[in-house]
Backbone bond lengths (Angstrom), bond angles and torsions (degrees), N, CA, C in turn:
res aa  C-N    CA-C-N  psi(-1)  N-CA   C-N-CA  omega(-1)  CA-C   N-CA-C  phi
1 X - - - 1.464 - - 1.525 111.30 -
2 X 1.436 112.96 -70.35 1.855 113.11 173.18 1.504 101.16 -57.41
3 X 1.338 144.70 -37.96 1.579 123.97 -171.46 2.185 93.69 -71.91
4 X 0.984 104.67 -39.23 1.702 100.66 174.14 1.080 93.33 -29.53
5 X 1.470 122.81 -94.63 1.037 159.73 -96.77 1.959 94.46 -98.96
6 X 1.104 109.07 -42.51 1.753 125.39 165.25 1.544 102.13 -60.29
7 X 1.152 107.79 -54.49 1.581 106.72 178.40 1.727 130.01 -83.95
8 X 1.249 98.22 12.73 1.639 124.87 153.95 0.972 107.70 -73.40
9 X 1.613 119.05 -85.70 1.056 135.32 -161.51 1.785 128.80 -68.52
10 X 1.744 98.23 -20.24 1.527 103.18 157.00 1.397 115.76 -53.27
11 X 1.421 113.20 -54.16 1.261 127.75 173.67 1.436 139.95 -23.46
12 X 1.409 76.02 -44.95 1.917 104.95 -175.92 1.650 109.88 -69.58
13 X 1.516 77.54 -63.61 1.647 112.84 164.78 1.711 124.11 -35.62
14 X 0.935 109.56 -50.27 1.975 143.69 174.59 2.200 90.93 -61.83
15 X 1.200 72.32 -58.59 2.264 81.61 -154.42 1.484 84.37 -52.61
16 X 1.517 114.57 -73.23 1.311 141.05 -149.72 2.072 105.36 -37.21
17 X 1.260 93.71 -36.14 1.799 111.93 -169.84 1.252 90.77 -93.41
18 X 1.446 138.41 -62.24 1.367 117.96 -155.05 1.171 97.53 -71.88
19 X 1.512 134.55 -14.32 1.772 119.37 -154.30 1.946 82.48 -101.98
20 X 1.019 127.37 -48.11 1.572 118.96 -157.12 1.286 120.14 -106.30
21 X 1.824 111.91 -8.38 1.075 122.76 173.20 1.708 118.57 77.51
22 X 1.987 111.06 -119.01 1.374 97.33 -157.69 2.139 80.83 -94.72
23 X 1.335 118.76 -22.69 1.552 105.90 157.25 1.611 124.57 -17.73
24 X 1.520 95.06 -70.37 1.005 129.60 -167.66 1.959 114.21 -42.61
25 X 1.580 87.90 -56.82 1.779 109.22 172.35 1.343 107.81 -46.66
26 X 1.442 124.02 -65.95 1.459 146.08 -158.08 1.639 105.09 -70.05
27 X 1.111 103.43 -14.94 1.480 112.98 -169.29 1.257 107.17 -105.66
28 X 1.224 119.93 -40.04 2.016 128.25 168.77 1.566 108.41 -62.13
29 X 1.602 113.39 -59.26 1.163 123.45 149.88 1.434 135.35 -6.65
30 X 1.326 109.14 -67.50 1.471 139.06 172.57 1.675 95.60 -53.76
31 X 1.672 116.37 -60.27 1.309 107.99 -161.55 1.354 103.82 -64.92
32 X 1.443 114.39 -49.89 1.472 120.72 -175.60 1.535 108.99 -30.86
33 X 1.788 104.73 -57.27 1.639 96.97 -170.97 1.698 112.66 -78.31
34 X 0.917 124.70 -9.51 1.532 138.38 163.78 1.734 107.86 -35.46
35 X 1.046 117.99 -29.41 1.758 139.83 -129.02 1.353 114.88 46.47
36 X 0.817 110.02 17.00 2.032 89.98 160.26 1.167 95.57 -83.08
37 X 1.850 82.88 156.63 1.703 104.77 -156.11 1.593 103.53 -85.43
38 X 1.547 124.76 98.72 1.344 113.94 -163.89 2.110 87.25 -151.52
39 X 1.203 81.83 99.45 1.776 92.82 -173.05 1.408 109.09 -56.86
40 X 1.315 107.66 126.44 1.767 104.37 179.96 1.283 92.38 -95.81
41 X 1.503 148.60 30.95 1.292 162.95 167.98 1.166 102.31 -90.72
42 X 1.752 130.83 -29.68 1.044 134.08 175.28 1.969 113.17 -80.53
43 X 1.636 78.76 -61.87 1.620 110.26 -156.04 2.150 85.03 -44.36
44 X 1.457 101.72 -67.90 1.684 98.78 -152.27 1.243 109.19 -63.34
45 X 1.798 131.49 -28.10 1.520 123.38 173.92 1.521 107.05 -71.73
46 X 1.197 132.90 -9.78 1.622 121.22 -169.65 1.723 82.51 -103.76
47 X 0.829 138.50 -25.15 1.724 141.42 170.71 1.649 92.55 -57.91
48 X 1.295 121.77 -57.00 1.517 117.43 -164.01 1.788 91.59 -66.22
49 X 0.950 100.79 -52.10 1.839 99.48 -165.46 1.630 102.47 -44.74
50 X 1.309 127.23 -58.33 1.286 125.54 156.39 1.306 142.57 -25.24
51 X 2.165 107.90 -40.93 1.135 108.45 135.10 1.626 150.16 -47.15
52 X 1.502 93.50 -42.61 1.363 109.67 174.91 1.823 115.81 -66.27
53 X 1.578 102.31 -14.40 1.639 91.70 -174.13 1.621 91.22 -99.37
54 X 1.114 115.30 -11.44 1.597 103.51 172.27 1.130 100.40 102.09
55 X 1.465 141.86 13.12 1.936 141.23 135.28 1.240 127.82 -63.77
56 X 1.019 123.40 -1.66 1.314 139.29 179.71 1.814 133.36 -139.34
57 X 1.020 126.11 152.49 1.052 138.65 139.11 1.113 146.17 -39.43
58 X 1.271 150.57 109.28 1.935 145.87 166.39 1.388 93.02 -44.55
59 X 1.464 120.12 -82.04 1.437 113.50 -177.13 1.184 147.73 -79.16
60 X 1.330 91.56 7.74 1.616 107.08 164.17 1.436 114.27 -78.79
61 X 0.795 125.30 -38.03 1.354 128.66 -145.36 1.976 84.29 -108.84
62 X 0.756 135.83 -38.50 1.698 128.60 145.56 1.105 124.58 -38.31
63 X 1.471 118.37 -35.18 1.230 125.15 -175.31 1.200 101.44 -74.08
64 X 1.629 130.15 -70.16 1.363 146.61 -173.77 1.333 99.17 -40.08
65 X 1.534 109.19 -50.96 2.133 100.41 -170.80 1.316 101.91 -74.22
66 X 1.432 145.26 -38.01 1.241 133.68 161.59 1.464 112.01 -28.31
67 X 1.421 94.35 -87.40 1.632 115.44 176.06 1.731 97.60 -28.32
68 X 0.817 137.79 -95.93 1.858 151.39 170.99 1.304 92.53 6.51
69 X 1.339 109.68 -80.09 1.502 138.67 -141.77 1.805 104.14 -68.65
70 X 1.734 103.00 -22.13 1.380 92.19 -178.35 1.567 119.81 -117.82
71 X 1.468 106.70 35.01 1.487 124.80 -154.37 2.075 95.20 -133.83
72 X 1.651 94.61 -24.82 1.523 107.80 -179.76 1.512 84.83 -91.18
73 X 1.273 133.04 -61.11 1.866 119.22 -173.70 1.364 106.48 -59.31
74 X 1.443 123.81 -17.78 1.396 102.38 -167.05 1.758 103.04 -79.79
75 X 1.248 112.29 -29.26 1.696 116.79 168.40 1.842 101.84 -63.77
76 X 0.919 117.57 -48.13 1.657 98.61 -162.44 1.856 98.86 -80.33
77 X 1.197 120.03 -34.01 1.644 107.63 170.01 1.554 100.66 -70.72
78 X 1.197 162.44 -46.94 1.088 135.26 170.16 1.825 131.76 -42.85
79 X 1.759 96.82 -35.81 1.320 107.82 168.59 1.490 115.14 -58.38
80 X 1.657 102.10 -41.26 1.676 95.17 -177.53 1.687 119.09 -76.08
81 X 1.583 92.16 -20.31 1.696 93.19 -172.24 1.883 110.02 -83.03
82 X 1.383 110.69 -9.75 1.706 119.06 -173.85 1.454 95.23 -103.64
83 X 1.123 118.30 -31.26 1.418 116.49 -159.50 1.562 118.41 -121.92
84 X 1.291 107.09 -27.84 1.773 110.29 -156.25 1.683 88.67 -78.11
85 X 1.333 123.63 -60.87 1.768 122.64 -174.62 0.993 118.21 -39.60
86 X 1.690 119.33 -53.41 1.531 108.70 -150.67 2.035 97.67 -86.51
87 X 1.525 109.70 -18.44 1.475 134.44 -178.17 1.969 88.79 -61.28
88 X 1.599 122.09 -53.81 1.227 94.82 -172.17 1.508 110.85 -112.15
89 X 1.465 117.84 14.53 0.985 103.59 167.19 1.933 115.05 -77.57
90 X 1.577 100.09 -16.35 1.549 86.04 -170.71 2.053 105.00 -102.75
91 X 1.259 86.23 -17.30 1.994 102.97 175.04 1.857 112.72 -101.08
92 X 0.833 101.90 -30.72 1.682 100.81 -170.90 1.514 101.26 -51.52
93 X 0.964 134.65 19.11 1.558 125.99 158.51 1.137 127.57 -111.58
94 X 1.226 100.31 0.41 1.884 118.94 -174.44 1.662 84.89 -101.12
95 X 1.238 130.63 -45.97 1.730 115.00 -172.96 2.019 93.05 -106.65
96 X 0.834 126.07 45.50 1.632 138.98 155.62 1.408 108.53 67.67
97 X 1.333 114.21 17.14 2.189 124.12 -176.45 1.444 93.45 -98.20
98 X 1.905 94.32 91.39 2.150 88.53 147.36 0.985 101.87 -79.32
99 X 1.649 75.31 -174.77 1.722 114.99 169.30 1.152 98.85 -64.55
100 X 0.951 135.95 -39.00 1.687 121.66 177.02 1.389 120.11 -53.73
101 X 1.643 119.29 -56.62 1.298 120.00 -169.07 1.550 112.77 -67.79
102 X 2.049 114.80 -25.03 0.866 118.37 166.64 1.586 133.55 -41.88
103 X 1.153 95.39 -50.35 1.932 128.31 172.79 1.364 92.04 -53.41
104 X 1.126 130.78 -77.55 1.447 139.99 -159.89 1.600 125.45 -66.36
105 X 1.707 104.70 0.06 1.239 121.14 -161.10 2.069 68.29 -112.35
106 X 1.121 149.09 -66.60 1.059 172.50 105.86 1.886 87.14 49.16
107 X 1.396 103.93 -87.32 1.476 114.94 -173.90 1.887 108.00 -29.60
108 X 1.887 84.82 -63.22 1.396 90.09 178.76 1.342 135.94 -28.91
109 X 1.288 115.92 -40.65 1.615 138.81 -118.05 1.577 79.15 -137.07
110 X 1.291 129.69 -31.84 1.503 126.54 150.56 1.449 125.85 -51.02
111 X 1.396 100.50 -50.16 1.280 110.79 -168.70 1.558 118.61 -86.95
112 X 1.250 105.62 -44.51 1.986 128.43 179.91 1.048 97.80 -93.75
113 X 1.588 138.98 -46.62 1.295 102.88 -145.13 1.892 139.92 -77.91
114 X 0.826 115.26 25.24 1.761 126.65 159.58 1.397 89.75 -85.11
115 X 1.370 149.44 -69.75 1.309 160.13 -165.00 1.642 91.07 -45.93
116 X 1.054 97.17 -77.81 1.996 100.45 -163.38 1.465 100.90 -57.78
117 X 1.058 141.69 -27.63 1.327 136.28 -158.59 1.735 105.27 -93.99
118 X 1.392 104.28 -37.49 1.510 100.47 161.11 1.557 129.97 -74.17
119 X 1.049 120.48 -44.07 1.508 138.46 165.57 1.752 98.26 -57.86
120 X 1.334 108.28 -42.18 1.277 90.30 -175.32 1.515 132.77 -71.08
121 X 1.450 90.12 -19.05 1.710 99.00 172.89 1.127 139.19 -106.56
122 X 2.211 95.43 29.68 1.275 116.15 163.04 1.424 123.40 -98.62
123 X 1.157 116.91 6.17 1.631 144.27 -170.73 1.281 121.94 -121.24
124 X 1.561 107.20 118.01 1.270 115.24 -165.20 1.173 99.91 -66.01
125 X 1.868 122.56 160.47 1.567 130.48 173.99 1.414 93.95 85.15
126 X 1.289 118.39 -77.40 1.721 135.36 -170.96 1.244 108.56 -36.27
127 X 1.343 107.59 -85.09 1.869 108.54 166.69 1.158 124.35 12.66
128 X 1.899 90.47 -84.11 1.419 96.15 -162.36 1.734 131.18 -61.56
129 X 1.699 89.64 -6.57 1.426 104.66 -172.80 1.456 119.05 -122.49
130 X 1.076 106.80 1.71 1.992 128.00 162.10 1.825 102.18 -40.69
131 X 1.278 111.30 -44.85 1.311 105.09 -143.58 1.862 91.55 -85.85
132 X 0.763 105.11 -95.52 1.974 91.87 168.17 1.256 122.50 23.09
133 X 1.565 125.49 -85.17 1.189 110.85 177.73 1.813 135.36 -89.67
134 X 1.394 83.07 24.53 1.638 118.81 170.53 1.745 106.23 -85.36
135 X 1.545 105.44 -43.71 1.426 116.60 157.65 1.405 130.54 -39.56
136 X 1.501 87.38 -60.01 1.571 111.64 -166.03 1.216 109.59 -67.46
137 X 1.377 122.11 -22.87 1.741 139.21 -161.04 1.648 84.12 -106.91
138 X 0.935 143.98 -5.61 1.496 132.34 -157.38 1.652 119.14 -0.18
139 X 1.657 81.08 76.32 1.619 106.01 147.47 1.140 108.61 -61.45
140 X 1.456 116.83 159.79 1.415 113.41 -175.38 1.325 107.76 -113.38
141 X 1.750 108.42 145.76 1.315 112.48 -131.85 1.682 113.83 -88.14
142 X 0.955 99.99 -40.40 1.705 106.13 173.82 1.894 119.43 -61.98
143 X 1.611 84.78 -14.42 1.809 84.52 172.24 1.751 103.63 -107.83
144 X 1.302 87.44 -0.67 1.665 87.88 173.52 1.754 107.12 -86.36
145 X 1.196 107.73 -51.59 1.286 114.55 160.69 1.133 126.66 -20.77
146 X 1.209 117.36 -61.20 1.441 123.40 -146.82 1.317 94.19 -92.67
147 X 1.809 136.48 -37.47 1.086 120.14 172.92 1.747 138.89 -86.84
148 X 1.608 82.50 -2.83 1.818 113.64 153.34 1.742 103.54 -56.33
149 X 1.359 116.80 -63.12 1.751 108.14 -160.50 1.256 71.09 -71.33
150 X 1.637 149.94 -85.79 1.382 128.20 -128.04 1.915 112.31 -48.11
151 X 1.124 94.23 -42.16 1.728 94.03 -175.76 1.360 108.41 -57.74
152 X 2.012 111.84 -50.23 1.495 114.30 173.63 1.400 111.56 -28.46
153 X 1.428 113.97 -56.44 1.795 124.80 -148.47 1.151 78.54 -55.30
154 X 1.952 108.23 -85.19 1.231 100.33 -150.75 1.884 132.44 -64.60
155 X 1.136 109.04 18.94 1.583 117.32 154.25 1.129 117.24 -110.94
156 X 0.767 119.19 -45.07 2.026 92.32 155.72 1.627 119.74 -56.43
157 X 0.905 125.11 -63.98 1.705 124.94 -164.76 2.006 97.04 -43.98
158 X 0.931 117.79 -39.98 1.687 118.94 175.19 1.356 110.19 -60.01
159 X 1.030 113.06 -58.92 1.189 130.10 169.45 1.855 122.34 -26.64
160 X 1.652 86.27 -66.81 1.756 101.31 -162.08 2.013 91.92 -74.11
161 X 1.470 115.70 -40.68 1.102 130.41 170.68 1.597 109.05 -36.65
162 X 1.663 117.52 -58.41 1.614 95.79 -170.31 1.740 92.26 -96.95
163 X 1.244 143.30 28.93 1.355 145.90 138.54 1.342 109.22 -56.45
164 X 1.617 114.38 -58.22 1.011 109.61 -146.23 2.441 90.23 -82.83
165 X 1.032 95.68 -36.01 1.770 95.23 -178.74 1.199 97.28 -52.42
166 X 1.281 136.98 -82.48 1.066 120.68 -170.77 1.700 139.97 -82.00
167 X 1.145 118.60 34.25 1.487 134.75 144.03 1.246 91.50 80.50
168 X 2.184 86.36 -124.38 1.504 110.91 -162.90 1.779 109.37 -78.62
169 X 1.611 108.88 17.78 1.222 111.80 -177.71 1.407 100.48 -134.02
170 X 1.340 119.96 71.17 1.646 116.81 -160.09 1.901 78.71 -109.92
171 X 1.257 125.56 -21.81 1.535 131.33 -167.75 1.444 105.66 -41.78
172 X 1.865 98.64 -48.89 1.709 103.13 -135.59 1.706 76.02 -74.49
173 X 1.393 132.56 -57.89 1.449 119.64 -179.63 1.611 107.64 2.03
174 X 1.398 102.97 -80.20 1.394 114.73 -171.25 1.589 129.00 -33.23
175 X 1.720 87.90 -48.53 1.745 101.98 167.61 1.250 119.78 -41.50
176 X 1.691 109.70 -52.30 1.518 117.07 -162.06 1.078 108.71 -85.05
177 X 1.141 141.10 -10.53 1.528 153.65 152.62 1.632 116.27 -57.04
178 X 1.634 112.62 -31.72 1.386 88.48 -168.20 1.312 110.22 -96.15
179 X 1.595 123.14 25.99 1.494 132.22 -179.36 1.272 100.96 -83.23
180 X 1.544 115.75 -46.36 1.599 142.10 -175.89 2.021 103.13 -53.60
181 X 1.510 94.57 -33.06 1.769 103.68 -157.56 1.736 93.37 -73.79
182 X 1.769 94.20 -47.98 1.819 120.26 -174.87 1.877 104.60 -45.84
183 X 1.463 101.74 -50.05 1.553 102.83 167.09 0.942 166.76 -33.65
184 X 1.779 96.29 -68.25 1.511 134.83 142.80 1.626 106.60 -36.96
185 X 1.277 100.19 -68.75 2.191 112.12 -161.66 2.291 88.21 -41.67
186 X 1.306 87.55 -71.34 1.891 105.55 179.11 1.722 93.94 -15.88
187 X 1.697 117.66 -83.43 1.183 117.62 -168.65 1.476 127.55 -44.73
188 X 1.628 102.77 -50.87 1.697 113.54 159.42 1.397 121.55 -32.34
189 X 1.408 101.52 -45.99 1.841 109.10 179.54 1.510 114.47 -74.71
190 X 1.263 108.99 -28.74 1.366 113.66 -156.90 2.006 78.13 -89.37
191 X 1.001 121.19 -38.49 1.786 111.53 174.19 1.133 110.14 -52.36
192 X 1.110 116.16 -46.88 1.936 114.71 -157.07 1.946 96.70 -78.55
193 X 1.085 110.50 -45.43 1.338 109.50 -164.47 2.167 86.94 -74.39
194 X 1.369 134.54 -27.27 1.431 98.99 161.59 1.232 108.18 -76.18
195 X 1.373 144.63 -18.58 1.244 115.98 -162.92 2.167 109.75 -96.91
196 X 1.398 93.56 6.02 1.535 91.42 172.81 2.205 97.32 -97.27
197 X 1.347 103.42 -23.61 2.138 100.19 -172.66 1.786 86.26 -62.15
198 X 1.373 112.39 -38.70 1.531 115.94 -154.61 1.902 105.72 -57.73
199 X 1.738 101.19 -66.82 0.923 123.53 175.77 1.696 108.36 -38.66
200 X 1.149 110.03 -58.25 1.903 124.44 -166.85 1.667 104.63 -66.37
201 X 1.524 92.70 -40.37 2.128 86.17 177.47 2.002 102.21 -85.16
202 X 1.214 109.55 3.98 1.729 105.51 -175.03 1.516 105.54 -75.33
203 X 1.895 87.50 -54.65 1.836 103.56 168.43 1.669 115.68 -52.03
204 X 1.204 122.54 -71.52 0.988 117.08 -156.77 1.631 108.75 -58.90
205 X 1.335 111.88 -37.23 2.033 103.99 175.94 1.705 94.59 -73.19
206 X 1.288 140.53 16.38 1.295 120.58 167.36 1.644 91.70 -98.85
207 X 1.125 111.71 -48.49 1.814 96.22 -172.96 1.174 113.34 -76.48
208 X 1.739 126.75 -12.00 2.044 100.14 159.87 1.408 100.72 -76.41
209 X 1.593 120.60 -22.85 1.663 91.70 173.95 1.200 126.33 -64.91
């Protein structure tokens, strides 16, 4: 079922680049950071392979996933900045987000956020979902921007780079990456499930108080 489903979306992935080129990148890119599920694990090593046949560019095709990559966050931080606040200021107690953690997501995002937002969009899973509560915190957006494409570049250019070294074997890249993806998701889970024990023992010592 998931090798199907990989071999769909290579597909897409495969057509989409050879038919439109560095369009093509910036535009997969874009979806990737959108969150649709569109692996730039795929998209930037089959970009290098393209390099390697001599249709492409190293830095072109960095450029485009930059460019892509920060045109797809600029839709999902708008989603969080129109939508994500007033969504948990009136629900965030039904999935365990006060006003408190709100504030404190706020502080953060005062203090880190150029930091987290670049770092963040060197990490697979993370990335694609950095930009949201970058929204929600309303970072401000043109400096969010700008350190969105820098993080983009430099994860793509690695990327298209060992695409392009290893050729007609730009695949296995992908393989060894999705142990890294399997990892990440694990830790994410293993966050949410402390931050719902946290939330649930906060409540319950408020109602014996």
């Amino acid at each position: 079922m998931i090798s199907s489903i990989l071999s769909t979306v290579t597909s897409f992935v495969t057509h989409t680049i050879s038919t439109l080129g560095y369009p093509g990148v910036a535009l997969l890119m874009a979806i990737e950071s959108a969150a649709i599920p569109l692996p730039s694990e795929i998209i930037m090593p089959f970009s290098g392979y393209a390099v390697f046949l001599g249709r492409m560019n190293l830095w072109g095709i960095a450029l485009a996933g930059g460019i892509g990559s920060s045109v797809g966050s600029a839709i999902l931080y708008w989603i969080g900045l129109k939508g994500g606040r007033p969504f948990i200021q009136k629900y965030g107690k039904y999935i365990l987000f006060s006003h408190h953690d709100l504030k404190m997501a706020d502080k953060f995002f005062a203090k880190y956020g150029v930091f987290s937002t670049f770092v963040g969009r060197l990490l697979p899973v993370v990335r694609t979902y950095i930009s949201l509560p970058a929204g929600i915190s309303k970072m401000p957006f043109w400096k969010f921007l700008w350190y969105s494409f820098f993080g983009s570049f430099l994860w793509c250019l690695p990327l298209g780079y060992v695409g392009m070294k290893l050729g007609e074997n730009w695949e296995t890249f992908r393989n060894r990456l999705h142990g890294l993806d399997i990892a990440i998701v694990a830790l994410i889970i293993l966050g949410i499930a402390w931050w719902f024990y946290r939330h649930l023992k906060h409540r319950k010592l408020e109602a014996e108080a």
